[in-house]
N, C-alpha and C positions, 0 to 999 in steps of 0.2 A: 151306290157302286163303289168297289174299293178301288179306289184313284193309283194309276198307275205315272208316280213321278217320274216327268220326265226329267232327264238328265242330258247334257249336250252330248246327243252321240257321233261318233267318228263318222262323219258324211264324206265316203270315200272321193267325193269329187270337188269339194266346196274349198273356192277362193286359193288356188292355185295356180293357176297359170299366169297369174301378173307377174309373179316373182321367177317362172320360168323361161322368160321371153328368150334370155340369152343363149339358154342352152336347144332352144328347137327352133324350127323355120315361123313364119311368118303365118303362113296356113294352116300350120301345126297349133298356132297361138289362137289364131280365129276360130277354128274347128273347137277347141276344149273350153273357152268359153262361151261358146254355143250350147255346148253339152250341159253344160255347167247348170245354164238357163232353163235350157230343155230338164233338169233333173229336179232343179228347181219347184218348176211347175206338175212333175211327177210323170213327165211322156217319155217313160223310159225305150220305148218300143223306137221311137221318132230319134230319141241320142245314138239308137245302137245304129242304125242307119245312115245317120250322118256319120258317124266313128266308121263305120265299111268302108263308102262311099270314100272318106278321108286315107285308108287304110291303103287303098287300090291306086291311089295318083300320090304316092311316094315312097322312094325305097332309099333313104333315109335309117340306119340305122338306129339313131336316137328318136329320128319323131315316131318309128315303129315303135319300141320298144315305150315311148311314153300313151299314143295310142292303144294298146293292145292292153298295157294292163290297166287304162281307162275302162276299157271294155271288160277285161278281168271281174273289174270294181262292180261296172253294173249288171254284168248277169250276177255277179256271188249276193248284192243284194237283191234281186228279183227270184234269188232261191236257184236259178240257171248255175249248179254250183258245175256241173261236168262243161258243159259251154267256159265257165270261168275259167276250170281248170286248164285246158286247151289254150286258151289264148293268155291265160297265165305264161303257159309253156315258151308260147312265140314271143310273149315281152321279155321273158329270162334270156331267149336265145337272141333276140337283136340285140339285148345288152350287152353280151359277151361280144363282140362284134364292135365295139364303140370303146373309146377310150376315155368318153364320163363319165364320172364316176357317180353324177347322178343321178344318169340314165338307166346304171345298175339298181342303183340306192330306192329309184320308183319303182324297177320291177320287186326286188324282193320286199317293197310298201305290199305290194298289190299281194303278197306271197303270202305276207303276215295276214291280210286283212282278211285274204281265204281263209287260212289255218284258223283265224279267231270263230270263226264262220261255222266252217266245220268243228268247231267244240276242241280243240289241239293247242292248248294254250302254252304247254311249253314249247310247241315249233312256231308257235307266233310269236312268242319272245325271243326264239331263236331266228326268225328271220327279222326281226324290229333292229337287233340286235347287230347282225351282217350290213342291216340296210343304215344304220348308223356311221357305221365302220367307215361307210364309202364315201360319206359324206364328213368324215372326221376333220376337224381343222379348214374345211371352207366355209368361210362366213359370208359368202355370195348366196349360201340357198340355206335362209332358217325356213321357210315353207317346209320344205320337207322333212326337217328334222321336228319342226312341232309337231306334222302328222306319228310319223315313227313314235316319238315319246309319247304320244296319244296315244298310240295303239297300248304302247305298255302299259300306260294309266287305264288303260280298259281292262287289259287283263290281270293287272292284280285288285283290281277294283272288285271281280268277280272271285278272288282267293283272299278277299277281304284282309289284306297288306298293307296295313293302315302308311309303313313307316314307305314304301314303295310307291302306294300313291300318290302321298303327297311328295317327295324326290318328282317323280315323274311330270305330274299334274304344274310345279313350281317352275320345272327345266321348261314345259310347256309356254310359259307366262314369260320366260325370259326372251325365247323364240318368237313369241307373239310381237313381243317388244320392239325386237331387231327386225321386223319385216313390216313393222308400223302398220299393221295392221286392225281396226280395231272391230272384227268381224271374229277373230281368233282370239282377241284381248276379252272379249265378250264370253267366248266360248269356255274359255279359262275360267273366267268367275262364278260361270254356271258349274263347272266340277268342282271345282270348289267347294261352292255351296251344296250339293251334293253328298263330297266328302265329311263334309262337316256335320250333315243330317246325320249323315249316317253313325257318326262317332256319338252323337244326339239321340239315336234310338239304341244305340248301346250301353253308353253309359248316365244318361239322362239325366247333363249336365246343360244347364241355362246357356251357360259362355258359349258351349258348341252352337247352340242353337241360334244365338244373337248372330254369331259368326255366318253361318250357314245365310241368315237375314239380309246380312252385311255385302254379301260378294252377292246376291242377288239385285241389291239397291246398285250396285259397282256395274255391273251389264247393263241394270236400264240406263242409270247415266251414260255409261256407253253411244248407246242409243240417243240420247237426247241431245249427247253433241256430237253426233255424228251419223245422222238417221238413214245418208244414203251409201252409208260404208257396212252397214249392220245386213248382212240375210234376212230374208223372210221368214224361213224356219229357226236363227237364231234368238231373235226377238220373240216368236211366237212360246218360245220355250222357254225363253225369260218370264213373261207374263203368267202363261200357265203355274209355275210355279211358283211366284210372289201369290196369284190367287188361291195358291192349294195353302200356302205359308198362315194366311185369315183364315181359311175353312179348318185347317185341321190345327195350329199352332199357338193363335194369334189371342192375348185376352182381355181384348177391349169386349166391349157392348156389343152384341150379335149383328145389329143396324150397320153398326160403323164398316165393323169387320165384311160385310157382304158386300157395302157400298164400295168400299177398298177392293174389294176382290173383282165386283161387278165393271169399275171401272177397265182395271187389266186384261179382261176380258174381253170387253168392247174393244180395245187395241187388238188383240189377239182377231179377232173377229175379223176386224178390217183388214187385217192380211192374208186371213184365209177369205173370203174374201175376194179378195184380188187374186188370189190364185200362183201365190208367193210363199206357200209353206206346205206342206204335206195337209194331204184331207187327213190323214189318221187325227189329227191332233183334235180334230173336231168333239172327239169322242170325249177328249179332256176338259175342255170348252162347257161342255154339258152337263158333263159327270160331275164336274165341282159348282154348277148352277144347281143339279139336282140335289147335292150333297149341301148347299144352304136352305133348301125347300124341304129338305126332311128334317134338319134342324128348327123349321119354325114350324112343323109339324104340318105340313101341306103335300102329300104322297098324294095325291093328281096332279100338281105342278110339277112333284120329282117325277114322276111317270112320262109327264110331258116332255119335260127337258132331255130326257132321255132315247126318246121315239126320235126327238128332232134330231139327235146325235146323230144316232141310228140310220134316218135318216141322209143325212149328209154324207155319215162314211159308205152309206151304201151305192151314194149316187156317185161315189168317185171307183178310178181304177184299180183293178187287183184284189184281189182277196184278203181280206181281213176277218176271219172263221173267230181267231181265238178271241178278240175285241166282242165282236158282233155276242160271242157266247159271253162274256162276262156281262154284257147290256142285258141281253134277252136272262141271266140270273137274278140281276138286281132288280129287273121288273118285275120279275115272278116273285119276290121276297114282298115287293110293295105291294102286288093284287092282293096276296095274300095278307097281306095286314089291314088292307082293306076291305078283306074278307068276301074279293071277287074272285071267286076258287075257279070260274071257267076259263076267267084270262090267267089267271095264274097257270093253269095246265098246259094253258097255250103257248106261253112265254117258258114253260118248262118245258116243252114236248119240242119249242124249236132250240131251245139252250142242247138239247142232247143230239137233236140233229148236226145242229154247228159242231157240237164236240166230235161228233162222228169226222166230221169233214177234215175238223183240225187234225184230226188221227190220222185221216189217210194222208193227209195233206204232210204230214211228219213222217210217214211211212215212205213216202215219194222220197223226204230229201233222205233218209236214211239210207234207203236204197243207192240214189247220186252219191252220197258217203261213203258208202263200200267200194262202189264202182271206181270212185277214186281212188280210194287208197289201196285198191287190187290193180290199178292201171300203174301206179304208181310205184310202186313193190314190182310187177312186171319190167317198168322202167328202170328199175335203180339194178334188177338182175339182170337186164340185157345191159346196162351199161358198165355191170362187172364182168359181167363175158366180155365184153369188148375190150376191157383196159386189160383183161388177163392175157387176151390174145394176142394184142397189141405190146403186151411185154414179152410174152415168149417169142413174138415175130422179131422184135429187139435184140430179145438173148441169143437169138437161131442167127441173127445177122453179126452179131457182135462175135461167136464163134466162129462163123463161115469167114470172116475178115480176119480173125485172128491164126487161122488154120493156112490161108491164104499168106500170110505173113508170114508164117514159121516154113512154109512149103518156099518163098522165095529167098529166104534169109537160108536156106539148105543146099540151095539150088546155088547160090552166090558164094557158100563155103566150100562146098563141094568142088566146084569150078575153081578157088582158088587154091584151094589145095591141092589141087593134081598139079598145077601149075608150079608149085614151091616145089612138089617131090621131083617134077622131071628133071628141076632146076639146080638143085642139089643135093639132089641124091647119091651122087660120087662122096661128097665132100661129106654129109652125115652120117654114111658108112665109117668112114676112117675116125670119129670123133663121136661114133654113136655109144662103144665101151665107158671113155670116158665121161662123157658125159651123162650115163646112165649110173654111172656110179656117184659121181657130182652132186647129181641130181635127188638119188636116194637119201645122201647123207643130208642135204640142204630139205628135203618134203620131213626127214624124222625130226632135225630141229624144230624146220618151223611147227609143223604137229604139236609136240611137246609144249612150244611157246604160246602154241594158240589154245593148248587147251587148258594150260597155266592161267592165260587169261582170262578164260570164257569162267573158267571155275570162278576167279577173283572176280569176276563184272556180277556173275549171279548171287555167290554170296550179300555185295555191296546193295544188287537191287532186293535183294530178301531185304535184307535191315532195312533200306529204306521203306519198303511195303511198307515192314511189321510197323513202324516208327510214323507214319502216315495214316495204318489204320488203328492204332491206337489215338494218337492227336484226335481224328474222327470221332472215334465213340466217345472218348473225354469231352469232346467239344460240345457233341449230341448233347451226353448228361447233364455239362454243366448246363447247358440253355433250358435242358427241360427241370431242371431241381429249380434254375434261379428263377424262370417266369411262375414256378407253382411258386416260390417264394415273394418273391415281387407283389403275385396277386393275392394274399394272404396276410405281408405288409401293408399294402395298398387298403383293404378292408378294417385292420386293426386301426389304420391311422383315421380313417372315417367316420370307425365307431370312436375312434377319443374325442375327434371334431366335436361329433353329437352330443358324447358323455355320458354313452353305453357301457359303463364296463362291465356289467351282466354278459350283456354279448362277446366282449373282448376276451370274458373268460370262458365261453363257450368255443371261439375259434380257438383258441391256445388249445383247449382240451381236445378239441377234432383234429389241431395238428398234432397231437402227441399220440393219438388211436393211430393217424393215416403214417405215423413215421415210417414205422414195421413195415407196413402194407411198400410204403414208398420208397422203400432200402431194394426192398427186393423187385419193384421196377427199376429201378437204377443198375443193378445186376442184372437184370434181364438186359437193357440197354444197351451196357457195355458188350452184348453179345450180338447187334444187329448190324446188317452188312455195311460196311464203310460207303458205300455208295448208295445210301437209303432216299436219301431227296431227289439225285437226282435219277435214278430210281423211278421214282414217283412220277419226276414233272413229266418224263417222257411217255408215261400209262396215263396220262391224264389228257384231256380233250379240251380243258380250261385251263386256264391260267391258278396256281393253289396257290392260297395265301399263307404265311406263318401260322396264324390256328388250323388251317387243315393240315398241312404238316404234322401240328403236334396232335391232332387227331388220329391221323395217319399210325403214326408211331405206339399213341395207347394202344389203338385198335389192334395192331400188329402182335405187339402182346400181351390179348388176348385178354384186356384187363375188360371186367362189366361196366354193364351200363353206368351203375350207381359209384362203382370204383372212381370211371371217369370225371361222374358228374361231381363227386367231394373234391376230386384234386382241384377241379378248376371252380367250383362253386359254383356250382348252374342246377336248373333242374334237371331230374332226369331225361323230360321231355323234351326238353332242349338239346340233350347228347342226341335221342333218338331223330329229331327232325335235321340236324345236323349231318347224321349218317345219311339218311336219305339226298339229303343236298350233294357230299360228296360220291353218291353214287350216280347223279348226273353228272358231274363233273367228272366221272371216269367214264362217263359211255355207258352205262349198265342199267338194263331194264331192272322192275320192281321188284322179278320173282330172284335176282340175283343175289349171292348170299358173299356181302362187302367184306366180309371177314375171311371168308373163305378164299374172296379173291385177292384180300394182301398178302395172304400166307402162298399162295402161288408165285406171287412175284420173286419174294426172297426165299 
């Protein structure tokens, strides 16, 4: 059977609530570590019950809001993704309601771990990321920031981001750290190790792979000095994978290496077992016994250890179709080498049934999938009807008050003015000539004086404009000629380090091709709107840094892929995956054309 390494995964409910005592009630603290227990042992049915039950005797903003998206967590892993989504909702909305900010920081945990779920890895990043946010600068709750940086470590784990997961996976370890935890300290060494395989099956380097060895021996120790602070399912996934490290890595004597594996396995055993880890893991338990029995050349012993798997994951809760079909394949592979073609049919004819089931069984959440993201999209349009109305109900008020104002401020001139004319009206008759002529010659001066003026004030702000937006595009140029200069210095002085000058006279020769090329972006430059950055920061949805800026700016004009990529010495492919990056960063789906849309701007 091709062994499915486990890896520590984000167990959205495990070893939390110690670190949250402060921030929820008492009942709130007993109820989720009950849960906790209850998920433990896999009776997800019996947690969602007790979380109801818990739901209905308090109104509690924050212990709702950490409730609900408990619940979130475990319908989205029992596949209940529309049930998830729903009391996702009511955890996001008791959060807003509460003034902690970690209250927030777990609803949009529970937000991310859906989105991961439903296959939406940039809105899981983008809610890991909010739910960071809230939690920024309190060092009373690393619990949840190691989950949040977990979720991340998950998801570029799957966009295989070597340099992201290890950031993420390392912040994880620091967190684990500060919450003295060594159940999460564990959990860390297994991605670790993990990570490290995996940089081991790519570049199939020793070091990685000792490494990979290394954070695995780091978790059992773990364990050994601390055996009742360790999970059930964390330990059990330690083992698993130090056993699969002999089976598949390891190059001692076949003896050794089973006896090594067989013993971790017996640990693993006695936890499931006891009923302290997921039945799924059973499967792994057997799969790497069977995968030493085909190694010594015994396919009825792997067959057996296999049925017994088999087995075990059958006799526990929930459906496990795609497992079950990888079992009933690898059996049908042994009959057949054993050249028992009836069971082999048989073990093939139920392998295609399971697949069937997995099919529809993927069909179901697809469908949940859509219904979300149709409910959702529904949601987000009725909540811009609502804000649209709710500004024009604003604007219609803001008018009517202001209409109401002009109608009493009329009402109050009007009144005083009939009062001045009854008042002296005699007397402005006899002084109305004079003072109407007065008055002419004093409105033609001042005219004159003010338009003497205004003419002198305009001119003065013209010069300053022009004198301002020149300063600007000079300023622009020089920053973009001196960082392409800089990075071109930079490189020359690297290859001298080395004692390249092949190369050094290859850069000199590519700066004197790109001069030309670079004159006449610099001239185009000096033609770009004085308000270009900030410009930008306001079109943008992220924070830009100094190279998207100067991204910005090539892109703007109009310079190519391969243009961009010699000025700054990158690949091409670098420019392109770059582009795509800052088309998140402006808000703008895939089919958006980024060029098209800086040349809108200015």
């Amino acid at each position: 059977m091709k062994l499915i390494r486990i890896v520590p995964l984000l167990f959205f409910l495990l070893q939390c609530s110690l670190a949250w005592a402060q921030y929820i009630s008492q009942a709130t603290h007993a109820t989720l570590e009950k849960i906790e227990q209850l998920q433990t042992r896999n009776k997800s049915q019996e947690a969602l019950s007790t979380l109801q039950e818990a739901i209905g005797e308090t109104d509690s903003p924050d212990d709702l809001a950490y409730l609900y998206a408990y619940q979130s967590g475990l319908y989205t892993s029992m596949d209940s993704l529309l049930a998830g989504k729903r009391t996702l909702d009511l955890s996001l909305e008791h959060a807003q309601h509460t003034s902690k900010k970690t209250s927030k920081a777990v609803a949009y945990r529970a937000k991310a771990y859906l989105n991961n779920r439903l296959n939406l890895p940039d809105e899981a990043v983008k809610d890991a990321l909010i739910g960071l946010r809230y939690v920024d600068g309190n060092d009373e709750d690393p619990i949840t920031k190691y989950h949040l940086n977990y979720l991340l470590y998950s998801v570029y784990s799957k966009w295989n981001d070597e340099e992201k997961m290890e950031k993420y996976i390392r912040t994880c370890g620091q967190y684990a750290l500060r919450a003295n935890s060594a159940n999460l300290q564990a959990n860390v060494n297994n991605g670790l190790s993990s990570m490290y395989l995996a940089r081991y099956r790519k570049k199939n380097r020793k070091d990685l792979l000792d490494s990979s060895y290394h954070y695995l021996g780091e978790a059992f120790s773990l364990y050994q000095n601390y055996p009742e602070k360790i999970s059930g399912n964390t330990f059990v996934i330690t083992c698993i994978n130090l056993a699969n490290y002999y089976l598949d890595f390891s190059s001692e004597d076949l003896a050794v290496r089973k006896n090594k594996a067989f013993d971790y396995l017996g640990l693993a055993e006695e936890k499931l077992n006891n009923k302290v880890a997921f039945a799924y893991m059973w499967i792994n338990v057997f799969g790497i016994k069977s995968g030493f029995a085909k190694l010594e050349g015994n396919l009825s012993l792997a067959e057996q250890y296999l049925l017994q798997g088999l087995g075990q994951l059958m006799r526990g809760d929930g459906n496990y179709f795609k497992l079950e079909y990888l079992v009933n394949k690898d059996l049908a592979e042994i009959a057949q080498k054993k050249n028992d073609l009836k069971s082999a049919i048989t073990y093939q004819q139920q392998a295609e049934e399971l697949l069937k089931k997995s099919f529809d069984e993927q069909q179901l959440l697809n469908a949940q999938k859509l219904e979300i993201q149709y409910e959702t999209e529904k949601k987000d349009q009725q909540l811009k009807l609502l804000n649209e109305r709710a500004e024009f109900r604003k604007r219609k008020n803001y008018l009517y008050g202001g209409i109401a104002v002009a109608l009493l401020f009329g009402l109050v001139f009007m009144f005083s003015s009939y009062r001045f004319k009854l008042r002296y009206s005699m007397e402005r008759e006899r002084k109305l000539q004079q003072e109407k002529e007065d008055a002419e010659r004093t409105m033609a001066i001042q005219i004159r004086l003010e338009k003497e003026e205004q003419a002198r004030l305009k001119a003065e702000q013209e010069l300053l404009d022009l004198k301002r937006q020149q300063l600007e595009k000079e300023a622009l140029t020089n920053s973009l000629i001196i960082e392409h200069k800089n990075e071109t210095l930079k490189q020359i002085q690297n290859r001298i380090q080395e004692g390249d000058a092949g190369h050094i006279q290859k850069l000199l020769k590519e700066e004197m091709l790109l001069r030309a090329d670079f004159e006449d972006i610099k001239m185009q430059i000096q033609d770009l709107h004085p308000n270009f950055f900030s410009r930008l920061s306001e079109k943008s949805v992220q924070k830009l840094t100094p190279l998207d800026l100067r991204y910005c700016a090539y892109l703007h004009l109009k310079m190519t892929t391969k243009q961009i990529a010699q000025v700054l010495h990158v690949a091409p492919q670098s420019v392109r995956m770059f582009k795509y990056r800052l088309k998140q960063k402006f808000g703008l789906d895939k089919d958006s054309d980024f060029e098209e849309f800086l040349q809108e701007i200015f």
